[in-house]
N, C-alpha and C positions, 0 to 999 in steps of 0.2 A: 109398665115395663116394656121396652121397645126389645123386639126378635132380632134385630139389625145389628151388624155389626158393628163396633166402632172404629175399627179400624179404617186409615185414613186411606186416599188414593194413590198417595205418591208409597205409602206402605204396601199396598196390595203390589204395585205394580215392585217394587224392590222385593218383597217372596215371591214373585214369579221367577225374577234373576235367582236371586238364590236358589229356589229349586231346581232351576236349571242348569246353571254350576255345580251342584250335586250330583246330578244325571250324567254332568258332563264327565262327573269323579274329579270334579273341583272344591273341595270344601271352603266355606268361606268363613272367614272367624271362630267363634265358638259355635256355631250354626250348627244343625244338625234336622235333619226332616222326620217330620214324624207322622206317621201314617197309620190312621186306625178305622177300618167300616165306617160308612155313614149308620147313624142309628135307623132309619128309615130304608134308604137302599140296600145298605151292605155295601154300596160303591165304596171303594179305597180313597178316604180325604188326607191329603197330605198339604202339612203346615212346617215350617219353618218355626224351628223353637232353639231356645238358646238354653241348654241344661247345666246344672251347677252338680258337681261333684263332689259329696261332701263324706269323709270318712269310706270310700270307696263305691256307695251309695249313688245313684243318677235319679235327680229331682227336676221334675219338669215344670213349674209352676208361667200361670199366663196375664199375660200385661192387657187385654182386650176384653173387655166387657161382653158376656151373653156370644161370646166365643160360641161357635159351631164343635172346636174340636173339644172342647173341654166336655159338652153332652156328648158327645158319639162317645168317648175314652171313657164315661162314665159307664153308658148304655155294653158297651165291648168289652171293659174290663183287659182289651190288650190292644196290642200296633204293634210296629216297628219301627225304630230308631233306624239312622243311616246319616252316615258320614262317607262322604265322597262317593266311594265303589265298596264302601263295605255295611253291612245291614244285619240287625242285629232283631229277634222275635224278642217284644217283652209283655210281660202281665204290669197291666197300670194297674196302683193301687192308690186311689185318695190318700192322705195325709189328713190326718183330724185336725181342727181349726187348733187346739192345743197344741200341736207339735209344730207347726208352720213355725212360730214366731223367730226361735231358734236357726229355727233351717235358709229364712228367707232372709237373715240377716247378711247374710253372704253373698246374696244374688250382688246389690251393687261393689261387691270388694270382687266378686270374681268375674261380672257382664255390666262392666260400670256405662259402656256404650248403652246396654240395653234395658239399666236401669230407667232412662230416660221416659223409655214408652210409659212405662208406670206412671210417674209423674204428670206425664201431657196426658192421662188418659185421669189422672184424677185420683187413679187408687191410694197413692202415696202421695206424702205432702211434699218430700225431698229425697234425692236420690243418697239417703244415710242408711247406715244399716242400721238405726234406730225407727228410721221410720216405717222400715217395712216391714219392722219384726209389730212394731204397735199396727198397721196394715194387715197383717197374717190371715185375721179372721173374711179378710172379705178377695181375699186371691187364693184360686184354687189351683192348688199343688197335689202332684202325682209322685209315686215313686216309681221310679222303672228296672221292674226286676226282671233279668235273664230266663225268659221262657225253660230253658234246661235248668235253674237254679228252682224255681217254682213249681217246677212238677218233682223234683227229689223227696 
C-alpha cells in the first residue's frame, strides 16, 4: 500500500485556487475548506472538501485514496470548516462502514461535479447513487458536529 497521494496534478494545483478564493472570502461551489492538525506536526492542513448536508447534519466523506487529511481528522478528532470569510470549529466524528451506505447516496444527487473524482479514482464504478451506497464500506466519511453542539 502506497503513502502517496493519488491525487492528480492538475487537482492539486485547482485546491490551491480554491483555497485561495476562500481566503480571498470567495466561495466557490459547494467547496468549503477544511482544516485540522497535522497528526505529526500539529501544523494546520487544509484541504478543500465538498460536504453533503443531509437532514441538517454536515458529512464530509473523501474521493482520494491514503488521503493525508482523512489520518490527521482521525488522529484530531476536530478542524474547522470555512466557507468564504466565515469559519466554523467542529468535532469529526467517523461514520461506521454501516451507516455510510445511506448517507453517500446523495453525494452524486447533491456534488454530481464531484462525484466524478470517485469514479476516476476507482472507488465507485459510476457516479449513481447506487453505486456509492454499494462503495460506502471503503470511503471514509466524517460527521461535522458544531464544536458548541459537542461540548453541551
Amino acid at each position: 500500500m502506497t503513502t502517496q497521494s493519488a491525487i492528480r496534478p492538475k487537482d492539486k494545483v485547482r485546491n490551491r485556487v480554491v483555497v485561495l478564493l476562500h481566503r480571498l472570502g470567495l466561495p466557490v461551489g459547494p467547496m468549503q475548506l477544511l482544516t485540522v492538525p497535522g497528526r505529526k506536526t500539529g501544523i494546520p492542513r487544509t484541504n478543500p472538501v465538498a460536504p453533503l448536508v443531509i437532514d441538517g447534519t454536515t458529512y464530509i466523506c473523501q474521493a482520494y485514496p491514503h488521503s493525508d487529511w482523512v489520518k490527521n481528522a482521525r488522529a484530531a478528532g476536530h478542524g474547522t470548516l470555512t466557507r468564504g470569510r466565515h469559519t466554523r470549529a467542529v468535532d469529526l466524528v467517523e461514520v461506521p462502514e454501516q451507516e455510510r451506505g445511506p448517507l453517500l447516496r446523495e453525494f452524486p444527487v447533491q456534488v454530481p461535479r464531484g462525484a466524478g473524482a470517485f469514479v476516476r479514482n476507482g472507488l465507485v464504478s459510476a457516479a449513481t447513487p447506487e453505486a456509492f451506497a454499494a462503495a460506502a464500506p471503503g470511503i471514509p466519511m466524517f460527521r461535522a458536529v458544531e464544536r458548541a453542539q459537542a461540548q453541551r
